[in-house]
Steps between C-alpha positions, in 0.01 A plus 500: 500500500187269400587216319316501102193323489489134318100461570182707557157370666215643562172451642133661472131370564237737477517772201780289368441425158545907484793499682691307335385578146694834584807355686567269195438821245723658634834282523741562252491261199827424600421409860835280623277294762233241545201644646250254721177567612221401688170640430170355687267461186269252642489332168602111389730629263732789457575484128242713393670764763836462381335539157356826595840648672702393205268790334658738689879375572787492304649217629323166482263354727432154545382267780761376757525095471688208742868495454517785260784759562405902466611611200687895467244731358201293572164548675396193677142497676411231791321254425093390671489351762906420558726681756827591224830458679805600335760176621859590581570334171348802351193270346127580570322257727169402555314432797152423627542538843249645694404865475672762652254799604255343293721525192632228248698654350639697778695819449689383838608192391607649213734765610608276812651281237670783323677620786652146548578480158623847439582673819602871457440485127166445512267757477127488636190690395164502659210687360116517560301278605241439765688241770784476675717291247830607377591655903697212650663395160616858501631495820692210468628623138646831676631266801709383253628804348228532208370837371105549621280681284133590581277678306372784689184385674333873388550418153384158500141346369457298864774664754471175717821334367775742430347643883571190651841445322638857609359436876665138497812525278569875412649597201783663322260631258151609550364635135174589284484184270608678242821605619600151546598334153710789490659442792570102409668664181763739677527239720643211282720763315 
């Protein structure tokens, strides 16, 4: 038996701002976990994003910062131009080391860092987008016993991403976007 999730992330370029508007709507307002994410905006700052998916979530979402530790029941969105890492300590870190795939923040680096951190109990979503980001992290996530899921490239705005992820990785879950907030919330009861 799988063990209960302690963390979500999740990664989307591309037709993101979409996707996770309706992730986020649909957790429960009760949602037990943190939930990171990585979104390629191409903008300086992602306040004004977290701003915008706060209109739509339950839960609250607020920028990631250096040294903070994910909070139950909280939304955090990545940072510009800083790969997050989630330390074995369980605190966010912040790096500018070079780009990976062309991405700061990377959605690899992300979820590589997640499966140190949180092995099995860490659970790994990737979602449109138009590159190849997300696919390795994922891989290495499941390596370690975490639970892969991809939106289904036919439902997604740019199929690039969640196409590479499923070639690369797999998946124990391959869903319309809309079927997967609901299941994150049969998952973490």
């Amino acid at each position: 038996m799988r063990p209960k999730p302690t963390l979500v992330v999740a990664g989307c370029s591309a037709g993101g701002l979409r996707a996770l508007h309706t992730l986020f709507a649909g957790l429960a307002a009760d949602f037990p976990l943190p939930l990171i994410a990585v979104c390629h905006t191409g903008s300086e700052d992602v306040s004004l994003l977290c701003e915008l998916l706060a209109r739509s979530s339950a839960l609250p979402v607020i920028e990631a910062t250096e040294r903070t530790r994910p909070l139950p029941g909280h939304v955090y969105i990545a940072p510009s131009g800083y790969h997050l890492l989630l330390g074995e300590d369980d605190r966010f870190a912040l790096s500018v080391d070079p780009r990976v795939g062309f991405a700061r923040p990377s959605i690899d680096v992300l979820f590589e860092s997640a499966a140190i951190a949180h092995g099995d109990r860490a659970v790994g979503i990737v979602m449109t987008g138009a590159n190849s980001d997300g696919a390795l992290g994922l891989q290495r996530l499941r390596a370690r016993g975490g639970l892969a899921i991809v939106q289904d490239p036919a439902d997604a705005e740019v199929d690039l991403m969640p196409a590479a992820a499923l070639a690369q990785a797999g998946a124990d879950y391959c869903l319309p976007l809309t079927e997967i907030a609901p299941l994150l919330n049969r998952l973490v009861r």
